[in-house]
C-alpha positions in Angstrom: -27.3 -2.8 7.2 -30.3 -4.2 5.0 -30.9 -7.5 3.5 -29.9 -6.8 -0.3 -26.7 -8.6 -0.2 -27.9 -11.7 1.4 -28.8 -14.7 -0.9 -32.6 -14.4 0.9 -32.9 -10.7 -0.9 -34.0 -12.8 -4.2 -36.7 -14.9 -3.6 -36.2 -16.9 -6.9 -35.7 -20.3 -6.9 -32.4 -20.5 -7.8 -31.3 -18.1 -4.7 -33.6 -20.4 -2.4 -31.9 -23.5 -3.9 -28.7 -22.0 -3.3 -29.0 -21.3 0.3 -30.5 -24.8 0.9 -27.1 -26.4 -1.1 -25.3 -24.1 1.5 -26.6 -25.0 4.6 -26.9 -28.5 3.4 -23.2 -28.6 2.9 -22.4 -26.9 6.7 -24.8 -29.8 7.9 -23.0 -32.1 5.8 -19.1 -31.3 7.2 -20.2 -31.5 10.7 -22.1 -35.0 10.1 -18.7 -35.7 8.8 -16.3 -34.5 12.1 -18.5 -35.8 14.6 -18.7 -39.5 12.5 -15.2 -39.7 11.0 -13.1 -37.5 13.8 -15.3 -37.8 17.1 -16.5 -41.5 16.8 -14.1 -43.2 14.3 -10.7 -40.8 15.9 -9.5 -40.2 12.1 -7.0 -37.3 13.1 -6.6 -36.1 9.5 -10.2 -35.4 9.7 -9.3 -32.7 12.8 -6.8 -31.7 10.8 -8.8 -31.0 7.3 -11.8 -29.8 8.9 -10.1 -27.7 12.2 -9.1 -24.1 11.3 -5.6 -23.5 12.5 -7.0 -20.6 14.6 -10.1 -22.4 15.5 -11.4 -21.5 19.1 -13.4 -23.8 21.5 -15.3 -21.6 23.3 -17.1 -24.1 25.8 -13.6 -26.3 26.3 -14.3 -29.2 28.6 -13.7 -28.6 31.9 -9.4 -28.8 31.9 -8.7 -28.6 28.6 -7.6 -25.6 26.1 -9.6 -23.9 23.5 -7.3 -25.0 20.5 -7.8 -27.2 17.7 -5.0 -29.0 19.2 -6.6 -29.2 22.6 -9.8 -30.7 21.2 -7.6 -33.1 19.4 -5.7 -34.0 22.8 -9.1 -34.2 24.4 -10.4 -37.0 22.1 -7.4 -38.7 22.5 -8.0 -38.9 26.2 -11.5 -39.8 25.8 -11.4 -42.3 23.7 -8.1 -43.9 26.2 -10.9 -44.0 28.9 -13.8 -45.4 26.6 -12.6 -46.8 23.6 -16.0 -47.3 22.2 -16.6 -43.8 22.1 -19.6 -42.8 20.0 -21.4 -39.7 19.3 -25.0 -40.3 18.1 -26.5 -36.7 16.4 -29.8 -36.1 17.9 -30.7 -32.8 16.2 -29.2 -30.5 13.7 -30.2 -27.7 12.2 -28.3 -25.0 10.4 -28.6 -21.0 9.7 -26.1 -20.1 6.9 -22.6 -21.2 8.1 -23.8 -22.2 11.5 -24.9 -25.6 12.2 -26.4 -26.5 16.0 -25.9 -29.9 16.8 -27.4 -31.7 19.4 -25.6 -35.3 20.3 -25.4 -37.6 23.0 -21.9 -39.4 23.4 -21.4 -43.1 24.3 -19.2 -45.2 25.6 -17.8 -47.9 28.2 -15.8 -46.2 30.8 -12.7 -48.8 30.1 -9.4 -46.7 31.5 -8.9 -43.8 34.0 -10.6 -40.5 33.4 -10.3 -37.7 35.3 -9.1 -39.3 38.2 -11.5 -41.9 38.2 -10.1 -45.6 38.0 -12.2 -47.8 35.3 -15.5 -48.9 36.3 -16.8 -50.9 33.0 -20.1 -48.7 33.2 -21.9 -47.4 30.2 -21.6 -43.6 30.1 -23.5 -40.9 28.2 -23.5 -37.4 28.2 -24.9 -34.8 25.9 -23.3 -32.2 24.3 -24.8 -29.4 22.1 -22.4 -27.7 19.8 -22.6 -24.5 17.1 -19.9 -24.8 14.5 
């Protein structure tokens, strides 16, 4: 297995442009599900951007590995802090993968895992690969 059919094996600037569009465009339509689905809770968003056999391979503790699951689980976060945000720290991507570093937000305002509301400020970080 060589090199010849990636878009690197040219080294015009064309090719080179044409990776960048590529991984531009990855970085792009996560920016967009974290913003629009995670912090904003626009299901259709889940729904365009989801696979149908998309796989969660870190679920949060208690939840499935669906794309329904992680629709369910934002749903129950954002009962418990409906403030929810998720602020992108890093990203970086390598063809269709993008790593994405993010911290999420929020006012603990309803019951979460057990856990009566408190009216703290919560954050915890999260680092994904899509």
């Amino acid at each position: 297995m060589g090199w010849t059919n990636s878009p690197l094996a040219s080294k015009s600037k064309n090719s080179l442009k044409r990776v960048a569009n590529h991984m531009n465009d990855a970085v792009s339509v996560v920016g967009t599900f974290v913003t629009e689905f995670q912090t904003s809770g626009n299901e259709s968003v889940a729904e365009e951007l989801l696979a149908p056999d998309f796989v969660d391979h870190t679920p949060f503790p208690g939840s499935g590995s669906g794309r329904e699951d992680v629709r369910q689980l934002f749903k129950v976060l954002r009962a418990a802090f409906p403030d929810l945000r998720a602020e992108i720290m890093e990203q970086f991507a390598n063809g269709d993968t993008v790593a994405t570093r993010k911290t999420f937000h929020g006012t603990h305002r309803g019951e979460f895992l057990g856990v009566p509301e408190t009216g703290k400020q919560v954050k915890f970080r999260v680092v994904d690969l899509r």
